[in-house]
N, C-alpha and C positions, 0 to 999 in steps of 0.2 A: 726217172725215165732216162735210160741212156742215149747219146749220139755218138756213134764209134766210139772213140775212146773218151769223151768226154761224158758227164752227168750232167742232165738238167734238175733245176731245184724247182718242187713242186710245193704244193699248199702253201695257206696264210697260217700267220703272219710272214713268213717269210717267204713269200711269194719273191719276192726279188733278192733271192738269197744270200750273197754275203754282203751285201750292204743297201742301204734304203736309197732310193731312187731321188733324186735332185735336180736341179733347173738353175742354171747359170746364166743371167741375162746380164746383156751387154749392150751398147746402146741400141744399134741395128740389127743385131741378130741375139737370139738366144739357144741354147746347147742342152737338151734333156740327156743327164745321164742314167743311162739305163744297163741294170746287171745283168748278168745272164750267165750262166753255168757256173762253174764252182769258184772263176775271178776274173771274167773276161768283162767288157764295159762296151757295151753300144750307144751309141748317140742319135739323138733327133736333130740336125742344125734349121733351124725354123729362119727364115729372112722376114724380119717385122712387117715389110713395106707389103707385100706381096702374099702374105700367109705361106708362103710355095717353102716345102720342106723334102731334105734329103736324110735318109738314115746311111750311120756306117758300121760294115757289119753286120748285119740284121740278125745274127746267127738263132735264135727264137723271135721267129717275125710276131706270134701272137703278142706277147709283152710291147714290139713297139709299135703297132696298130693297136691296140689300147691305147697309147699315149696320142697318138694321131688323132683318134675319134675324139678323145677329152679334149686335146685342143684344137679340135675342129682346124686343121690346116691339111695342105692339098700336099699329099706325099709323091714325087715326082723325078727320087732319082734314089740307087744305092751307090752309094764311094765303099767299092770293096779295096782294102789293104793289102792284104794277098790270100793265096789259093788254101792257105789252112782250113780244115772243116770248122775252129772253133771260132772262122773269123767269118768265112763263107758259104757255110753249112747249111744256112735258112735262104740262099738265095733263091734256088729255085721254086722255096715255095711260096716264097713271098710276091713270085712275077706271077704266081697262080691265084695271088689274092688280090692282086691292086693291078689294072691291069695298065700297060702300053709303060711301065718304068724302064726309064734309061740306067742301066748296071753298067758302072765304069772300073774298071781294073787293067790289068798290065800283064795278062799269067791267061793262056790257054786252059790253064785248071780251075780256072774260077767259073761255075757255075754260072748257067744266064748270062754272062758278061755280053753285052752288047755294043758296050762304047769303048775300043782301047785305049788306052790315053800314054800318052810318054812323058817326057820332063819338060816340064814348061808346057806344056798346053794348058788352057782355059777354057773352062764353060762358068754357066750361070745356073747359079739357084737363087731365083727370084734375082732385083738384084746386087745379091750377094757373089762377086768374081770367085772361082774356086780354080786352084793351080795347082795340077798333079806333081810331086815331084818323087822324079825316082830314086830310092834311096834301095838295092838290090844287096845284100847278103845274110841276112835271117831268111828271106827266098829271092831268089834271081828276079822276079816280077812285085817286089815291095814297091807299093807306092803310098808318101804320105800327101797330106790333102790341106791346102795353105788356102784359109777363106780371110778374106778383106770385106769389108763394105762397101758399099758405094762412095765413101767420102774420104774412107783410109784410118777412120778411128777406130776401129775397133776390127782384130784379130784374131785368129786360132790357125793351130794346125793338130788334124787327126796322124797318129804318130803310129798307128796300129802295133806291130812291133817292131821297133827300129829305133826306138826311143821310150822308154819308163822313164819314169818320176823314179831318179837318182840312177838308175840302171841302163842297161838296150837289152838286145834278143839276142839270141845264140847266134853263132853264125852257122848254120845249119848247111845255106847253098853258096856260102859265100868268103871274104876274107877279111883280115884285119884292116886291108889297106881300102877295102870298100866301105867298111863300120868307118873307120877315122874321116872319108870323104862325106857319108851320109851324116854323119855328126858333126864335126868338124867344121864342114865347110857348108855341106849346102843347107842342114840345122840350123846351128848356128849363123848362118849369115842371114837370118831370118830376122826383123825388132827384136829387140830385148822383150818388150812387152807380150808380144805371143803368147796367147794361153796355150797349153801344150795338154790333148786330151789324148788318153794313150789309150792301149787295149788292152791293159790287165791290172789287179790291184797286186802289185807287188814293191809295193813304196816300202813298206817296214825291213823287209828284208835286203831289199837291195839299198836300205841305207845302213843298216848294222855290216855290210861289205863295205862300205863306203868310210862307217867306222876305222874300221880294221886300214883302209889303205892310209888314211888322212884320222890319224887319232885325237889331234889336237884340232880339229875345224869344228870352230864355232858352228857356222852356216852346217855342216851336217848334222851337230848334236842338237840343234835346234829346231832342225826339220824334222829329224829320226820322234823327239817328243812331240812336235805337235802331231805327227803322224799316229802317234801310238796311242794317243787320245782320241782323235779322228777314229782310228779302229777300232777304240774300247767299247764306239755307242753305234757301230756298225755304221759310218759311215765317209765318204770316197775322199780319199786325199787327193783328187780329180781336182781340177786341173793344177796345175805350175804353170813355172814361164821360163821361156828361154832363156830371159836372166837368170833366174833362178837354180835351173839345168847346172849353166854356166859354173855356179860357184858351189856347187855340193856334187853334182856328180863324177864319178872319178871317169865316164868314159870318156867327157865332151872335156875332160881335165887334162889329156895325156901328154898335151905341151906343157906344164905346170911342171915346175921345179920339186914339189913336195913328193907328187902324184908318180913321178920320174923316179928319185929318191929311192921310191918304193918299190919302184920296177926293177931298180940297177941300170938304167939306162936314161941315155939322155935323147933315144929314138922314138918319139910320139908312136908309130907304127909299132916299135917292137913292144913298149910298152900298152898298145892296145890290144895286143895280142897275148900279154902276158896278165895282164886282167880279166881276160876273157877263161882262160884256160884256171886262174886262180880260182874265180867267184864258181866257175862250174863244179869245183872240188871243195866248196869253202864249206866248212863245218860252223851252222851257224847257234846260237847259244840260243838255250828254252828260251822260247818267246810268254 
């Protein structure tokens, strides 16, 4: 079945198409990740105290109102990323199925949006604090979604595209010196511990780039293999961590001496810009 330019994946077994569907529990909250089109990833964030849950992205609402019903919790908000179809696509028909939900994004194109939110605001899901923050050049209105617990143990942030596991997002509406700010600073200045739930499975490729910059990193050739085992039995190299990020990916790397090296530059900016432009040409080897 198509959506604009995107495919949805039909029939069982593979109902939730390129990888099996998972549940990430944390003390206070727990994180269902859920597939959808040919590599995108939606999330259920459930807050234990309260059953009260928010999906991100809903772009096929049926798959995650299935997971809603099975875990009998009260769906009560969407954290849209930004105004792409593949990310925002199922909005409107989702506020057609569950009705009076709060749709929060940053982008006049986003479907339904009801709550605008800028950088540094807070609401609640259940409670679980949730803090918009704007990270704006894959679209001018990106917002990732920074949830704490009530007690401060336990973490995530939805990274939509603005942030992959080893990668980020093109800069489509945006610029180098906004990528190096959203990653850089206001990413990264996040715990180390942060789980990091992105919006697409492209972890294997964007570490075989990540090869190619930093050939001799341990920490990439280590991730690149477990990743490639993760995918061989279909399933989500979901979540990282900002620690993590930190030491294998080459974008949140561009102050790094090695990562630098590679660019011919000792300018974090010039070299984020000069990654950006390489990976989008990069010729990558039979997977």
């Amino acid at each position: 079945m198509s959506f604009g330019n995107y495919t949805y994946c039909t029939g069982f077994p593979r109902a939730y198409c390129h990888s099996v569907r998972t549940r990430e529990q944390l003390r206070d909250m727990r994180v269902h990740i859920i597939p959808a089109l040919q590599d995108n990833y939606m999330y259920l964030l459930v807050d234990e105290a309260s059953n009260e849950a928010a999906v991100v992205d809903p772009v096929e609402p049926e798959k995650v109102l299935s997971v809603v019903d099975k875990e009998q919790v009260k769906l009560t908000g969407v954290l849209t990323t930004h105004h792409h179809l593949d990310h925002s696509g199922g909005n409107a028909k989702i506020v057609t199925m569950v009705p009076d939900l709060l749709v929060y994004g940053n982008d006049d194109r986003i479907a339904a949006q009801n709550r605008c939110v800028k950088h540094q605001d807070k609401f609640q899901v259940g409670k679980l604090s949730v803090t918009a923050l704007s990270t704006p050049c894959h679209t001018s209105g990106h917002i990732c979604y920074y949830v704490e617990s009530e007690d401060r143990t336990s973490r995530v942030v939805f990274t939509g595209d603005t942030l992959f596991v080893g990668g980020c997002g093109r800069f489509f509406e945006g610029t180098a010196q906004q990528m190096f700010h959203a990653l850089c600073e206001v990413l990264a200045g996040l715990p180390a511990d942060t789980q990091v739930y992105c919006g697409h499975e492209y972890t294997v490729k964007n570490l075989l780039y990540a090869s190619h910059v930093e050939p001799a990193s341990e920490a990439v050739r280590s991730k690149l293999e477990w990743a490639k085992d993760r995918r061989s039995n279909n399933e989500p190299t979901i979540p990282s961590t900002i620690s993590e990020e930190r030491s294998f990916n080459p974008f949140m790397r561009v102050s790094d001496k090695c990562v630098q090296q590679h660019c011919n530059t000792t300018d974090p900016l010039v070299a984020m810009a000069y990654l950006r432009n390489e990976k989008d040409n990069f010729k990558y080897p039979n997977l």
